[in-house]
N, C-alpha and C positions, 0 to 999 in steps of 0.2 A: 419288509425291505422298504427302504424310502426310493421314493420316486426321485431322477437325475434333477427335477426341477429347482431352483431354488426358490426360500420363502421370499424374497422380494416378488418374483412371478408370481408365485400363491395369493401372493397380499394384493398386487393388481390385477388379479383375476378375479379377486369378491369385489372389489372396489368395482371394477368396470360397469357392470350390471345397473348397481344404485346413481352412479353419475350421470351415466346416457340416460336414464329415468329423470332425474334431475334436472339434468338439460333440457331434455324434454318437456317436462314439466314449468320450466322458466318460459323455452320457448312458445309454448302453449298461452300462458299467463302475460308472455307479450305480447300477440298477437290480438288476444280480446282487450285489451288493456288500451293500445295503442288506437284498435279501431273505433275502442269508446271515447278516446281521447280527439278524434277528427271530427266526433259526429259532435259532441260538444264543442269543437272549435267551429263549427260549421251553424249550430244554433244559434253562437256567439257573435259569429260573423253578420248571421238575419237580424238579429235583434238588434243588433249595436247600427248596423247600416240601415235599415226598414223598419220594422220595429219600433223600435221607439223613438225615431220622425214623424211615423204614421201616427201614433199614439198624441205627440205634441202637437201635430198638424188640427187630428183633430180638435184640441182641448183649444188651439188658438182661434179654428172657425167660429167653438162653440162662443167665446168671444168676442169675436169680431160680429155674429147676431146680436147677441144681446144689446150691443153696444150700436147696432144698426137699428134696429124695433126700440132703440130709445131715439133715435135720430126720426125713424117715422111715425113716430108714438109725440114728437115735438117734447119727449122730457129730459134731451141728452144735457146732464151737467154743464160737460164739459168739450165744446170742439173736435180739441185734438186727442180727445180718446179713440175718435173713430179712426183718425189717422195712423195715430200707435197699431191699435190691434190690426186693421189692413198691411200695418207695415211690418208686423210681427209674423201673421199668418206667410204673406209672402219673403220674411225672409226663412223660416220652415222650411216652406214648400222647395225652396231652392237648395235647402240642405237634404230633403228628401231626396230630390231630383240628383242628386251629388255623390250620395254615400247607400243611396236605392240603383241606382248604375255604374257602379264601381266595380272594378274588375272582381273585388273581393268578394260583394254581393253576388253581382249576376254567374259567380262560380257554384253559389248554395240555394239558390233561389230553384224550384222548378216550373217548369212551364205555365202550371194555375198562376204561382205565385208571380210571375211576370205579367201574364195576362189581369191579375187582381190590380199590380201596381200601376199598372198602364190603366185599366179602369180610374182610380184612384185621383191621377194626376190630370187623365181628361176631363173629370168632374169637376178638381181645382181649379181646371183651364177656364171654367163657367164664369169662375168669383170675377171676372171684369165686369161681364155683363151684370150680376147680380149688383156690385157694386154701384153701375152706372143707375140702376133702377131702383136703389136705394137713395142715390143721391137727388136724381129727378123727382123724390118720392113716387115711382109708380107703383110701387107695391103695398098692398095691404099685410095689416101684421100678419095674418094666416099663410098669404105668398110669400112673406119673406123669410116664415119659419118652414114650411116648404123647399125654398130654392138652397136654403143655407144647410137642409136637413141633407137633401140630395146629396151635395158634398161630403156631409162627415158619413153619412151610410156607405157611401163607396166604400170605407176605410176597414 
């Protein structure tokens, strides 16, 4: 005898099973899906803000020595090179200071990585002084590869 049910019931009765699976299975696949997706927008956020100012920061100190140990070495070409690269390092360092404490950043950043940046930018805070003692010539090419190293080592 046939059961009172009809086949439309039947038929969503095997179906139910495989879909809540289904769904299941999606909602599974979004949730790892989604949290890989923050932690890559969270990488993205460090590098694009930190990252690669830190990186530019340094290649501009490295720079702005060369171009000072040619200033105390008395073989600088040209003047305003030294001008340039000082003026280049510092305006970096303000784009660090900018898009390194930005609400975006300091949301991915952890506590090392604040404490590293704040090293970082107290070291920059030097380059007056170094600067001033470049121009006086007080420093010897070995101090000046020293005081300039400090800085990019923070980094």
């Amino acid at each position: 005898m046939a059961s009172g049910r009809s086949i439309r019931f039947k038929i969503s009765t095997l179906l139910i099973l495989p879909l809540v699976s289904l769904v299941g299975l999606w909602g599974f696949a979004v949730s790892i899906t989604s949290g890989e997706a923050l932690n890559i927008l969270k990488v993205n956020n460090m590098w694009t803000g930190v990252i690669t100012h830190a990186d530019f920061l340094v290649y501009s100190i490295q720079q702005e020595r060369l171009v000072s140990a040619e200033v105390v070495a008395g073989t600088a070409p040209d003047p305003a090179a030294l001008a340039a690269a000082r003026g280049k390092v510092d305006e970096v360092k303000q784009r660090l200071v900018t898009n390194g404490w930005s609400a975006d950043s300091r949301r991915v950043l952890t506590d090392e990585m604040e404490s590293r940046l704040r090293n970082l930018l107290a070291a920059a805070d030097k380059l007056p002084e170094i600067r001033r003692q470049v121009d006086s010539r007080a420093l010897t090419p070995t101090s000046l590869i020293t005081e300039y190293s400090g800085v990019a080592d923070a980094a």
